[in-house]
C-alpha positions in Angstrom: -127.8 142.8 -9.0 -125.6 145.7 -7.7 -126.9 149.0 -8.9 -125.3 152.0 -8.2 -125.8 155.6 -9.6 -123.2 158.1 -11.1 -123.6 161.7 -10.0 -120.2 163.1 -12.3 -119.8 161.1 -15.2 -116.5 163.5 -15.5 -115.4 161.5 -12.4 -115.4 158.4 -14.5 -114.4 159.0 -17.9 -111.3 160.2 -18.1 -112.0 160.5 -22.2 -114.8 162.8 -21.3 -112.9 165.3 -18.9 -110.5 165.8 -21.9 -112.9 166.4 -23.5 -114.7 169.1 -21.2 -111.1 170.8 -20.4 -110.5 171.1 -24.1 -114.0 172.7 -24.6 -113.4 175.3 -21.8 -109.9 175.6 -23.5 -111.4 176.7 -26.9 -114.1 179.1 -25.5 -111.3 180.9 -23.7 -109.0 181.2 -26.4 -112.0 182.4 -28.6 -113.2 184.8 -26.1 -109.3 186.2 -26.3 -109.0 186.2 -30.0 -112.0 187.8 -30.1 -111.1 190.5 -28.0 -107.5 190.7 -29.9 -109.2 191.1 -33.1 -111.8 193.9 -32.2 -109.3 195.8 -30.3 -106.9 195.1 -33.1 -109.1 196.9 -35.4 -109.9 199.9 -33.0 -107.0 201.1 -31.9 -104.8 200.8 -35.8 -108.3 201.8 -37.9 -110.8 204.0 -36.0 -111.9 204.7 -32.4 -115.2 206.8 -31.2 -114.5 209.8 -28.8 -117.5 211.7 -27.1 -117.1 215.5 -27.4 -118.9 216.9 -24.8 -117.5 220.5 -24.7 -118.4 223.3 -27.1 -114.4 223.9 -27.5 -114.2 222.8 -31.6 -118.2 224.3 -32.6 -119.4 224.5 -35.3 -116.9 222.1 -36.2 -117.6 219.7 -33.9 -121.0 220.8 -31.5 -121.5 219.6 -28.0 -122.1 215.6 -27.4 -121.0 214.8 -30.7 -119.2 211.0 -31.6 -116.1 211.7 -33.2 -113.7 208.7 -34.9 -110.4 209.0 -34.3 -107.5 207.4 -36.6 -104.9 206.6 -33.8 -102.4 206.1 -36.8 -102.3 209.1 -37.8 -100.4 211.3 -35.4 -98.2 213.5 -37.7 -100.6 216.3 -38.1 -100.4 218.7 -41.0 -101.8 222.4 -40.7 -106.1 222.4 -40.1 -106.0 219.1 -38.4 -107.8 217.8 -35.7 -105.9 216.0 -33.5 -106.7 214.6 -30.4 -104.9 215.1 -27.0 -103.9 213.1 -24.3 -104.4 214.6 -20.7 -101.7 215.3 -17.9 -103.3 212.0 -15.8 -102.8 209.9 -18.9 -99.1 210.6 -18.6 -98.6 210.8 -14.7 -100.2 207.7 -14.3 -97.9 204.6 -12.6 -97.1 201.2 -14.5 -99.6 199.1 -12.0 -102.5 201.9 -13.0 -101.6 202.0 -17.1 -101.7 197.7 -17.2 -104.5 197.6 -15.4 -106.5 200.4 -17.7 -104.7 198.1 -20.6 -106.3 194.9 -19.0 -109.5 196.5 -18.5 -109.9 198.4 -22.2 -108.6 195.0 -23.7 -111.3 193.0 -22.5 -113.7 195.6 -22.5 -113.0 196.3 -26.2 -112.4 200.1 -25.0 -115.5 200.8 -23.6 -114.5 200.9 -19.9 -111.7 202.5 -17.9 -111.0 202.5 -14.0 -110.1 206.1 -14.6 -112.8 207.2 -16.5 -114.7 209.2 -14.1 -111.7 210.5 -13.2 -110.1 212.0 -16.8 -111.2 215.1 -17.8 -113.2 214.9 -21.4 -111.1 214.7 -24.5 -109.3 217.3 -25.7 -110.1 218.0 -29.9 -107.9 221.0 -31.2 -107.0 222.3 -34.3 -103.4 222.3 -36.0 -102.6 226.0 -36.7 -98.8 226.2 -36.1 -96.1 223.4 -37.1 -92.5 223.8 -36.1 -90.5 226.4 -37.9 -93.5 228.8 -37.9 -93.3 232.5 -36.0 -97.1 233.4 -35.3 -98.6 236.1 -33.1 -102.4 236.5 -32.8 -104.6 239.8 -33.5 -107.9 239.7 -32.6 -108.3 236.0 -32.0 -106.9 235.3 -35.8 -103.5 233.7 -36.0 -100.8 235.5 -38.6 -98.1 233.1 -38.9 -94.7 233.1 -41.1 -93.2 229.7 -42.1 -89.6 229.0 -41.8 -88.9 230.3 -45.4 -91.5 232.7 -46.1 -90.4 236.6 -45.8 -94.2 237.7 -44.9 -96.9 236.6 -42.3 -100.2 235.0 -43.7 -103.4 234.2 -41.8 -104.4 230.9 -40.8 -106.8 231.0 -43.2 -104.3 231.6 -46.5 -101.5 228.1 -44.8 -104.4 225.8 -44.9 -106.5 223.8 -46.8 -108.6 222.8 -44.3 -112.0 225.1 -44.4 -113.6 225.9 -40.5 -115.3 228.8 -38.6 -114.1 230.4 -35.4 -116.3 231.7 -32.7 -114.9 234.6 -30.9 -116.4 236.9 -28.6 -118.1 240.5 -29.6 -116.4 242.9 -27.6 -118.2 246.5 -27.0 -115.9 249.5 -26.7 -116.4 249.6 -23.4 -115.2 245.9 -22.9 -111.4 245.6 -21.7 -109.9 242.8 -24.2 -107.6 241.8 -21.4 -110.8 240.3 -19.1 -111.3 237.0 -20.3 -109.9 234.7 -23.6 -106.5 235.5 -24.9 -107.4 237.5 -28.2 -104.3 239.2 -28.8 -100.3 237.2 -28.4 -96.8 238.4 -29.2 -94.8 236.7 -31.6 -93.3 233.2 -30.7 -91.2 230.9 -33.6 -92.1 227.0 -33.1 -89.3 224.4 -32.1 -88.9 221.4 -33.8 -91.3 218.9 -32.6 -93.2 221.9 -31.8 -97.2 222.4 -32.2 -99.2 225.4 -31.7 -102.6 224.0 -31.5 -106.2 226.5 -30.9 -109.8 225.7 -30.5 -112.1 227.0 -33.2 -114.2 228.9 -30.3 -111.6 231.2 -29.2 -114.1 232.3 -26.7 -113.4 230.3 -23.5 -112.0 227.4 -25.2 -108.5 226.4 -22.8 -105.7 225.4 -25.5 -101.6 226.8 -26.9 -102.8 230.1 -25.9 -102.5 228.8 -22.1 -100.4 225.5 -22.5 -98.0 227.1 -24.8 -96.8 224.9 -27.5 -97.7 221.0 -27.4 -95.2 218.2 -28.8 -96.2 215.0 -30.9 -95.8 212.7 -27.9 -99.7 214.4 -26.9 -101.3 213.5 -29.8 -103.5 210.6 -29.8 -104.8 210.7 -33.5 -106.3 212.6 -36.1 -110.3 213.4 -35.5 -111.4 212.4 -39.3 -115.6 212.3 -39.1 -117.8 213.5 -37.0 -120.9 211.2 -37.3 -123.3 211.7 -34.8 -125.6 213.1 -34.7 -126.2 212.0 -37.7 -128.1 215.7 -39.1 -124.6 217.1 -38.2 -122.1 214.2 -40.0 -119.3 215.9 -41.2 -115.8 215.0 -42.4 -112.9 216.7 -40.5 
């Protein structure tokens, strides 16, 4: 009797690799659809952003999650929109497939130049093209294309939020420091003046000047954690 002993059936059965290469086949395409369908829904439903600055308090506080509707990019007056930074933009074709490939398969959670971005920037809407606004005293007067008068920010909007600015002393010089006061300047088309509820420190159109569409990322809609502080937007 000749006995003999098969280490790799595979090696054998030609019915059985098939078999094998159509298994491996179908876990990769899962593993692909899977990824398509959960980055499918994040990036056209909602996306979380980390807030780690105190730029948008009380709105938003410090190390708050924040969704993000990255459909909804055509901001209306209050808004929260989301920015994208000068590295997101500079960045070559090699870099931006291979943060693509890497946020694809990572369902968004990881990005080569993560470390390296600074932390996302969540302002608020206060000027939409056509508008001539000046600011007094940190508060924003504005006068729509149309209007004859200027209103504060507070009267244009329906959107309800608190500002933080500093308490200057009389012997304080208003210059030092945040940009509380600004001459009049009318809004392009395509044109968005966009401030941080703490007008304090906060770095926003008071030093960028005004910001077009192309920056925004989406619309901040809910702030949900921590959960003590869940708040729509």
């Amino acid at each position: 009797m000749f006995l003999f002993m098969v280490r790799d059936i595979y090696s054998v059965s030609y019915r059985m690799k098939r078999e094998l290469y159509r298994r491996i086949f179908t876990v990769i395409l899962s593993f692909f659809l899977c990824c398509l369908c959960i980055n499918a829904l994040r990036l056209a439903l909602f996306y979380p952003v980390l807030s780690k600055s105190d730029s948008m308090a009380p709105a938003v506080s410090p190390d708050s999650a924040v969704l993000v509707a990255p459909l909804l990019r055509r901001p209306e007056r209050g808004q929260i929109m989301l920015l994208s930074s000068t590295e997101e933009s500079s960045r070559s074709f090699s870099e931006k497939t291979l943060e693509f490939a890497c946020r694809f398969f990572t369902a968004q959670q990881y990005s080569p130049f993560s470390k390296k971005e600074p932390a996302p920037s969540l302002r608020r809407v206060v000027g939409i093209p056509g508008d001539t606004l000046y600011i007094s005293n940190y508060l924003v007067y504005i006068k729509p294309a149309g209007y004859s008068q200027f209103l504060t920010e507070f009267e244009l909007t329906k959107a309800k939020y608190t500002l933080t600015v500093p308490e200057l002393s009389v012997k304080m010089d208003s210059r030092i420091g945040s940009v509380g006061n600004m001459e009049a300047v009318t809004l392009k088309e395509n044109e968005y003046f966009l401030l941080a509820d703490n007008r304090r420190e906060a770095a926003d159109s008071r030093l960028w000047g005004a910001v077009p569409s192309s920056s925004f990322k989406g619309r901040a809609v809910l702030a949900y954690f921590p959960f003590s502080k869940a708040r729509l937007l």
